[in-house]
matplotlib code that plots the C-alpha trace (Angstrom):
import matplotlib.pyplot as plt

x = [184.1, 187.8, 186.0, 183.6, 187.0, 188.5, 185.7, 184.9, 188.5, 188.3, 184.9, 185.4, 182.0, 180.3, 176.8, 178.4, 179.4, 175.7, 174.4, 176.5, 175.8, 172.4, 172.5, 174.3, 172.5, 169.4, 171.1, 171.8, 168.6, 167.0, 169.5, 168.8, 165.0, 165.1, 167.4, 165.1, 161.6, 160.0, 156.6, 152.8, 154.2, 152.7, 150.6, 152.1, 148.7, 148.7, 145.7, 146.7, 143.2, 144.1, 143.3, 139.9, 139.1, 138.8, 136.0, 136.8, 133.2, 129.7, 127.8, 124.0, 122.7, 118.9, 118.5, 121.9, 125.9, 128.4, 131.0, 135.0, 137.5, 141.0, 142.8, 145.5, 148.5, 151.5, 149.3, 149.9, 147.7, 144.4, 142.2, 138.6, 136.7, 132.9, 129.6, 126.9, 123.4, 120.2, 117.0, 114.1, 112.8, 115.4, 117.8, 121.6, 122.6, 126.5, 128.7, 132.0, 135.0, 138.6, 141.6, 142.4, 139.7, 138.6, 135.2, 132.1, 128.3, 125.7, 122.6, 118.8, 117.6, 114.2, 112.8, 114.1, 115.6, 119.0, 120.4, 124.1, 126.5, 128.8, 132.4, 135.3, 138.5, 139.9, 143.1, 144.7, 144.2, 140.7, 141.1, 138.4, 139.2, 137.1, 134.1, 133.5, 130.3, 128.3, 125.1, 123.2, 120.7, 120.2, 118.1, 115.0, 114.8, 114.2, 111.1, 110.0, 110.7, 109.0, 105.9, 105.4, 106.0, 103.5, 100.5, 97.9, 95.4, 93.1, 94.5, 92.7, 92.0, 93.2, 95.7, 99.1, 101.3, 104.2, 107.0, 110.6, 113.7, 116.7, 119.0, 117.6, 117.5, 115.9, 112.6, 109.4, 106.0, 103.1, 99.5, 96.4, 92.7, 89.7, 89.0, 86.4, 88.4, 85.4, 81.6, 80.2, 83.4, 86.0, 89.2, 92.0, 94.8, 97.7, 97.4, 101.5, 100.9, 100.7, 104.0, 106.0, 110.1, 111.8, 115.4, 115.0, 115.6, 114.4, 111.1, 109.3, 106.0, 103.9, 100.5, 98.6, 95.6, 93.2, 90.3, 86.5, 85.6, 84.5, 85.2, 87.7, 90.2, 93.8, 96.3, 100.4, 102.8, 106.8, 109.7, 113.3, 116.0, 116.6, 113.1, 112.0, 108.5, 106.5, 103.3, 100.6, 99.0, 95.3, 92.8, 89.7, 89.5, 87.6, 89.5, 88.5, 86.8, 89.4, 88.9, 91.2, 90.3, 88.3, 91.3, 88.6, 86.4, 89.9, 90.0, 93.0, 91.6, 93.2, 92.3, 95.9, 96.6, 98.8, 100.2, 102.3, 105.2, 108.1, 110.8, 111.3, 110.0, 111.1, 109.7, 110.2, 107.9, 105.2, 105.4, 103.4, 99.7, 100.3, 96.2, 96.0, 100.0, 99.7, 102.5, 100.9, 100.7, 103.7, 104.6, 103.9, 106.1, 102.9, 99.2, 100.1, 102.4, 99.4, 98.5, 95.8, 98.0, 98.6, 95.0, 94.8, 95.4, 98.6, 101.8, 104.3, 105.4, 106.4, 103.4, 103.8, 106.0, 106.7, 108.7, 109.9, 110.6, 113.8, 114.8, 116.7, 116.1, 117.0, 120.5, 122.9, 125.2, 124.0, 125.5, 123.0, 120.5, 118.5, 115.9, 113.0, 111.8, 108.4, 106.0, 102.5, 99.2, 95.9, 92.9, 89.3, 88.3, 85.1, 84.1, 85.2, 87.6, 89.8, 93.0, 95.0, 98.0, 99.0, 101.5, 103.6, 104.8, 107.4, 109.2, 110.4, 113.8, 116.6, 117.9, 115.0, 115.3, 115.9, 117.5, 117.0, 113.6, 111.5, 109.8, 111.8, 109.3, 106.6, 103.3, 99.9, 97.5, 93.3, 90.2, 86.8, 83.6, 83.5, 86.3, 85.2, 88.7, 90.2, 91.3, 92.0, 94.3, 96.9, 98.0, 96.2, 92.5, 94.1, 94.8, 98.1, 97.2, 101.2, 104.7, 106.5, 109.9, 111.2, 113.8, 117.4, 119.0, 121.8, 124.3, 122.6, 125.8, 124.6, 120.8, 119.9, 116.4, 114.2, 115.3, 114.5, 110.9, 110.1, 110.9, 108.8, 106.3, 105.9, 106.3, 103.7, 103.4, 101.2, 99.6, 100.1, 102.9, 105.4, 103.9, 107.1, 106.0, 104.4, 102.6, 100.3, 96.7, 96.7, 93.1, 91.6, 88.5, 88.9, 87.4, 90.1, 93.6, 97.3, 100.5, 103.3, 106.7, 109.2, 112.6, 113.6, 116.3, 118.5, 118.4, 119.3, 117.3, 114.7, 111.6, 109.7, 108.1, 106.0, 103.2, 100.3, 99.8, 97.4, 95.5, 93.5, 91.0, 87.7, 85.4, 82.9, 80.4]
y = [94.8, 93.9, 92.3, 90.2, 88.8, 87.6, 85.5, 84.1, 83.0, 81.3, 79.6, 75.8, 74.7, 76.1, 76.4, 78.2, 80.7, 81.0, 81.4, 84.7, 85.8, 85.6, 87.5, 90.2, 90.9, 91.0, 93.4, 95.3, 95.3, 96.9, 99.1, 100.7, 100.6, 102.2, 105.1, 105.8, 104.9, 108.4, 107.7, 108.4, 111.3, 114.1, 116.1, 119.8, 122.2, 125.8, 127.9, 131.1, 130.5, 131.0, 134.5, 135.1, 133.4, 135.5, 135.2, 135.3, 135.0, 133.8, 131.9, 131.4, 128.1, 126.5, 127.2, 127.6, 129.6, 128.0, 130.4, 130.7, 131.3, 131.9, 130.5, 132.3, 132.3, 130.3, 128.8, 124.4, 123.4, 124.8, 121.7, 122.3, 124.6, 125.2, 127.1, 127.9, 129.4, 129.2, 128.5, 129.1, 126.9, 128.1, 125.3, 125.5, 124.1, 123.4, 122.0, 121.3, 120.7, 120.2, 122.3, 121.0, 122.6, 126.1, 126.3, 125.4, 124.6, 125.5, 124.0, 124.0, 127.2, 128.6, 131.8, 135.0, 137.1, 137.7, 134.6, 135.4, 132.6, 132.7, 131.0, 130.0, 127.9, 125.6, 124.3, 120.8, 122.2, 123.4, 127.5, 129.0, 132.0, 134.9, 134.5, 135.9, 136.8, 136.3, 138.0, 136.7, 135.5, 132.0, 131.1, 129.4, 126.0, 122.7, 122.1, 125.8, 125.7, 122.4, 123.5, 127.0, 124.7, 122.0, 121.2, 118.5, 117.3, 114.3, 111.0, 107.5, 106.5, 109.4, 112.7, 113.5, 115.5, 117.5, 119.7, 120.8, 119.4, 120.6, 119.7, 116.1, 117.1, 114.3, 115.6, 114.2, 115.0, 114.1, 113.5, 115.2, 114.1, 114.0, 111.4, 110.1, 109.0, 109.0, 109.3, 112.1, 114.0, 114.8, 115.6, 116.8, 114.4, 112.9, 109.4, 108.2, 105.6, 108.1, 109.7, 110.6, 109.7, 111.2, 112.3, 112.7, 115.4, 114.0, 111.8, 114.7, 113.7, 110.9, 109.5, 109.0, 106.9, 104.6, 106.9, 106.7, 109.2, 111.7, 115.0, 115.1, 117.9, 116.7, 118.9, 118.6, 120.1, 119.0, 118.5, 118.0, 116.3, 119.4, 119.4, 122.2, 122.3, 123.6, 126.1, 123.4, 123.6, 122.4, 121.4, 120.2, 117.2, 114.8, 111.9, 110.4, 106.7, 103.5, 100.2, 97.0, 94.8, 91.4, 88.9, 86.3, 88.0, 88.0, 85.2, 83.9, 84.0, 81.8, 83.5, 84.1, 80.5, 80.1, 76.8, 74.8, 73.1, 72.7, 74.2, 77.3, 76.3, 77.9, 81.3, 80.2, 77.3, 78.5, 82.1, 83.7, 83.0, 82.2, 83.6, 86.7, 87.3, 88.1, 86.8, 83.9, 84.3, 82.8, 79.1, 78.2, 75.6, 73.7, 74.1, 75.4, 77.7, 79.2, 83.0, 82.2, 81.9, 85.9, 85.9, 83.9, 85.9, 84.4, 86.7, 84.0, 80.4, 79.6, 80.8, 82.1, 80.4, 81.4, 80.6, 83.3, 82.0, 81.7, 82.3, 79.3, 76.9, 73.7, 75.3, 72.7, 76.2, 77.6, 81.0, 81.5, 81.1, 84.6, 85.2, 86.8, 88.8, 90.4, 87.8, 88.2, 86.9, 88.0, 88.2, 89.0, 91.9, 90.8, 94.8, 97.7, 99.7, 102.5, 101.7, 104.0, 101.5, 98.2, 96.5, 93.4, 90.4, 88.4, 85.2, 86.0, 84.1, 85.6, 84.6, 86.6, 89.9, 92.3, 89.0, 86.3, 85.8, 88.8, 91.1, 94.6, 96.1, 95.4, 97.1, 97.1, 97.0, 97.6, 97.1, 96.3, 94.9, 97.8, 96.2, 93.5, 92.8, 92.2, 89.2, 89.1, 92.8, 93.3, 96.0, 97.7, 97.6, 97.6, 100.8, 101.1, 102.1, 102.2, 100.9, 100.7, 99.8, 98.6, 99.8, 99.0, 98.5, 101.1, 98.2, 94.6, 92.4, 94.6, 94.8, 96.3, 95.5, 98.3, 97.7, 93.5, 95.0, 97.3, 94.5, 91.7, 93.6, 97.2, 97.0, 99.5, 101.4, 104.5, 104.1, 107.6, 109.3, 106.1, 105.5, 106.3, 105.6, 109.4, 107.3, 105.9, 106.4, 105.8, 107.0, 104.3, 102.1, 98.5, 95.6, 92.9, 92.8, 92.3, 92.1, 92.7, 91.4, 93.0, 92.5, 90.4, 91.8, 89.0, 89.7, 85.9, 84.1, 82.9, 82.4, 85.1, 84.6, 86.1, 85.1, 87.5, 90.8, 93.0, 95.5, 99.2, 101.3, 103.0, 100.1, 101.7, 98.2]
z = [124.2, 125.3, 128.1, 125.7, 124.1, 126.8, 127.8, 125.0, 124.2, 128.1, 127.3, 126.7, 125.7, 122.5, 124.2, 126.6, 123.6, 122.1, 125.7, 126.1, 122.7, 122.7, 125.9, 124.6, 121.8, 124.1, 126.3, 123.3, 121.7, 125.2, 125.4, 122.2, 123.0, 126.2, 124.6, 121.3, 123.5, 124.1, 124.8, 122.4, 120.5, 121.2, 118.3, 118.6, 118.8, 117.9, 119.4, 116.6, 114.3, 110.2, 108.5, 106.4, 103.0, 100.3, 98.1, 94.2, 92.7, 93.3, 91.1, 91.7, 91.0, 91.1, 94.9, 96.0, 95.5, 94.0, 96.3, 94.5, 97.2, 98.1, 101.2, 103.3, 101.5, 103.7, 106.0, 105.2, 108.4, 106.7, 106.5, 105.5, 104.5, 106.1, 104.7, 106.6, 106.4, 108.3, 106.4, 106.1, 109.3, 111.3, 110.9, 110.1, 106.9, 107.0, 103.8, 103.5, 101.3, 101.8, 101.2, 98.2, 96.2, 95.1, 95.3, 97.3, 96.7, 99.4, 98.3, 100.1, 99.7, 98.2, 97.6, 95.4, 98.8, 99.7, 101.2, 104.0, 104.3, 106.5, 105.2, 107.2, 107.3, 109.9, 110.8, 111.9, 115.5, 114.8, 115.1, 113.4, 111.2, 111.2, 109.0, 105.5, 104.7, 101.6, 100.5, 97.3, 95.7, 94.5, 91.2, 91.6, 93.4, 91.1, 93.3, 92.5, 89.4, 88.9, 90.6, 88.3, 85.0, 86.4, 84.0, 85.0, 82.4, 81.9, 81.1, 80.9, 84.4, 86.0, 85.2, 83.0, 85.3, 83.7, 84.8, 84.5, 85.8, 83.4, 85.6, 86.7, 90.4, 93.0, 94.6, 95.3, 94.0, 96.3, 95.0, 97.1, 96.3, 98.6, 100.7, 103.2, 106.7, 108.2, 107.7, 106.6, 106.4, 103.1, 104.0, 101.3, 101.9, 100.9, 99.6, 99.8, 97.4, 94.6, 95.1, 92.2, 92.9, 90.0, 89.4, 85.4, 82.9, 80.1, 81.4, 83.7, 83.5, 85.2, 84.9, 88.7, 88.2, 89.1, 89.3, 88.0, 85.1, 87.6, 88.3, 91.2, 93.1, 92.9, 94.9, 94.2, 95.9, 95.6, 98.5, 98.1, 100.5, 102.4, 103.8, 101.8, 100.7, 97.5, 97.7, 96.7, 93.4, 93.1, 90.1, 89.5, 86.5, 85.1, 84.5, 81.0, 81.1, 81.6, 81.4, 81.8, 78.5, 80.3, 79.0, 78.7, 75.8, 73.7, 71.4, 69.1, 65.2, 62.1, 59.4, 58.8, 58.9, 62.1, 62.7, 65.5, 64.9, 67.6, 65.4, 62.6, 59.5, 55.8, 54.9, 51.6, 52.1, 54.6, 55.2, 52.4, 51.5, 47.7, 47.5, 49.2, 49.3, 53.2, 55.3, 57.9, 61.3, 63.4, 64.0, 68.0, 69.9, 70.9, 72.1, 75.4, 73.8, 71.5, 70.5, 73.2, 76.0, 76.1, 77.1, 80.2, 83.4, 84.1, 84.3, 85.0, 83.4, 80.4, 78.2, 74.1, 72.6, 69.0, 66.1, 63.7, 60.4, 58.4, 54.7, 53.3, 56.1, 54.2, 53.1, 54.6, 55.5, 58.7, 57.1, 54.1, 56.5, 57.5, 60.4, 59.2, 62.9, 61.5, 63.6, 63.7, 66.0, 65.0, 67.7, 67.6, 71.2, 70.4, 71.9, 70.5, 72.4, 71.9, 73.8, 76.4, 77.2, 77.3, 79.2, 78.6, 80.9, 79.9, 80.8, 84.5, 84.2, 84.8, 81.5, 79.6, 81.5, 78.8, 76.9, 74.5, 73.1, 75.1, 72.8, 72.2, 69.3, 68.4, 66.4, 67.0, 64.1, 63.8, 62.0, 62.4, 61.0, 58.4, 56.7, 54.6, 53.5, 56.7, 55.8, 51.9, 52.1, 54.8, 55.6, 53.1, 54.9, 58.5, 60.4, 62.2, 65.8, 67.3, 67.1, 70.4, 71.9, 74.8, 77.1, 77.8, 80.9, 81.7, 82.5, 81.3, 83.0, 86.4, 86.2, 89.4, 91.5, 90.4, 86.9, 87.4, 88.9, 85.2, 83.2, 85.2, 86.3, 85.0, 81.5, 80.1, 76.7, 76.6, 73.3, 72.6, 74.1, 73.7, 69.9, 68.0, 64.6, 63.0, 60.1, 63.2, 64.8, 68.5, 68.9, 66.5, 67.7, 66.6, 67.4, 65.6, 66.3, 64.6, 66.6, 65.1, 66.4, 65.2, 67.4, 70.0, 72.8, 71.6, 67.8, 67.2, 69.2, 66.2, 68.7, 70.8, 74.4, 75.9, 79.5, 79.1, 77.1, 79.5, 77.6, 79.2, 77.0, 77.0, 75.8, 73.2, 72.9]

ax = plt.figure().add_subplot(projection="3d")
ax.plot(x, y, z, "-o")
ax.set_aspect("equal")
plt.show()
């Protein structure tokens, strides 16, 4: 440095003075480089493998061991943790968890025998401890268990399966029926289009249809995402008679008085029949908006368009004002039919999935020819065949595709089994027909919508 000084103080020229500092400080720089630069670092390895896990406890679980371990005490390098057993197709099945937890679930197994799995530790250098072995049983598998709880019974157009699933597992049920593949011979096969996905606890049953009312032998066996595969269960039924209701022979009535108007109008005003005391039938935005257009064919556009009415209309404060949401259309089958499900297709914009103006509830009344009141006494003379709702969306600001699909296209009510009212008779054959809007998925929109309201049955005359 006493060097350094002396030059600078003989420089003359200041650029000559940041030149040499400049150059310094570079020499510096790779100075200090050169003396700290070692080199990749190299990852110190140790080839002594871990001690054994101790096992705690062993829980079985619907075809598998939930194992509870202990790890080598004063060993940091441990890493992960690895079970494994071989099934029964020969196959290793291998799971995995991390140091930081206790416990471990090997999962895939069937069958009530003995099941060894073999559980080891490994390190940050990847030494193997010894194994621990561990010999149990495992409860039944979900697919096992859903296969020995399995009913099948006749259903309109085809069967009602049912089974267990407590604990909402994921498996597969797939449907076997005779076929013809080729003349003159009937093989018992698969048809995939029948599968049944289902990861419910609550909803574990299905209906597989469409099949003439003829007796027929359905096979079912059940497979999960470990490849395992159920014994097959097999049955002879007769499926009972189904029709789809010709949308054509349904005609809008006005016996009820129904009117259009492009607006609400005053319950006070026009809702009640002052003669028979019967509320009206609804208001409709127009004639293409008519009752009639459920019964077209068409599933999309901008069909029914109805008005619900509301108390105090004319009240110049929007507050006093009340929607009244009971809504009714009244239609005439022309046949008499005893009806197995319906299914409803609303408007397909985005804006009325499981929104604004699409029907939530709704009821379904009945009568027929018998009843020579039909028109003078409601409900009185008219038999209440169901009252349904529909569903909700488990996140509506997130609606995801097969959710968008139900809504749009797969909207069905079993007129049975989804009936939630106990007062009603979902086996009734009628011949005229009352709908009964009730609710709206946007309880403030004061119109309903809907495109086309598809009806199935077993069509008497």
């Amino acid at each position: 440095m006493v060097i350094i000084v002396k030059l600078l103080k003989n420089m003359n020229m200041k650029k000559h003075i940041s030149n040499l500092l400049i150059a310094l400080i570079s020499a510096l720089l790779l100075f200090a480089c050169t003396e700290s630069y070692l080199g990749i670092e190299q990852v110190k390895t140790s080839s002594v493998k871990p001690e054994k896990i101790t096992v705690n406890e062993v829980i079985p679980q619907p075809g598998g061991l939930e194992i509870h371990f202990s790890l080598p005490k004063g060993n940091p390098n441990i890493e992960q943790i690895v079970a494994s057993y071989l099934n029964k197709q020969g196959e290793k099945m291998e799971f995995k968890v991390s140091r930081y937890t206790s416990s471990i679930l090997v999962e895939g197994m069937t069958g009530s025998n003995e099941v060894n799995v073999e559980l080891i530790c490994m390190d940050s250098s990847g030494n193997k401890s010894e194994v621990t072995l561990v010999k149990a049983t495992p409860l039944l598998s979900p697919i096992e268990v859903a296969l020995k709880s399995m009913s099948v019974e006749p259903a309109f157009g085809g069967v009602k399966v049912n089974w267990q699933n407590l604990g909402g597992h994921p498996f597969a049920i797939h449907v076997l029926s005779e076929d013809t593949l080729q003349k003159g011979v009937v093989s018992f096969v698969e048809d995939p289009s029948k599968t049944i996905y289902t990861t419910d606890s609550v909803k574990t049953f299905a209906y597989v249809r469409q099949y003439p009312s003829l007796e027929k032998k359905f096979g079912f066996t059940i497979s999960d995402k470990w490849g395992n595969w159920s014994d097959t269960l097999i049955t002879f039924i007769t499926p009972y008679k189904e029709q789809m209701i010709d949308y054509s022979r349904v005609k809008a009535v006005a016996f009820f008085n129904p009117t259009t108007y492009a607006g609400s109008r005053d319950y006070d005003k026009y809702a009640i029949n002052p003669v028979t005391g019967i509320q009206n039938d609804g208001n409709t935005h127009s004639a293409s908006n008519a009752p009639q257009t459920m019964f077209n064919g068409v599933k999309t556009g901008n069909l029914f368009y109805g008005y619900k009415f509301v108390k105090n209309l004319s009240d110049p404060d929007p507050s006093n004002r009340t929607i009244v949401h009971d809504y009714y259309v009244t239609f005439d089958l022309n046949m008499y039919a005893r009806l197995s499900r319906v299914l409803i297709f609303p408007r397909t914009g985005i804006n009325y999935t499981y929104k604004r103006s699409s029907v939530k509830r709704f009821r379904i009344w009945g009568t027929n020819d018998a009843n020579n009141e039909r028109w003078a006494k409601f409900p009185g003379s008219w038999t209440l065949i169901g009252e349904y709702v529909g569903k909700d969306p488990v996140n509506l600001e997130s609606l995801t595709p097969e959710e968008i699909t139900y809504f749009n296209e797969n909207q069905e009510f079993s007129i049975n089994e989804d009936n939630v009212n106990p007062n009603a008779s979902p086996t009734t054959i009628f011949r005229y027909m009352r709908l009964q809007l009730m609710e709206s998925y946007n309880k403030n929109e004061a119109f309903y919508t809907i495109n086309e309201f598809q009806m199935y049955g077993d069509i008497q005359e």
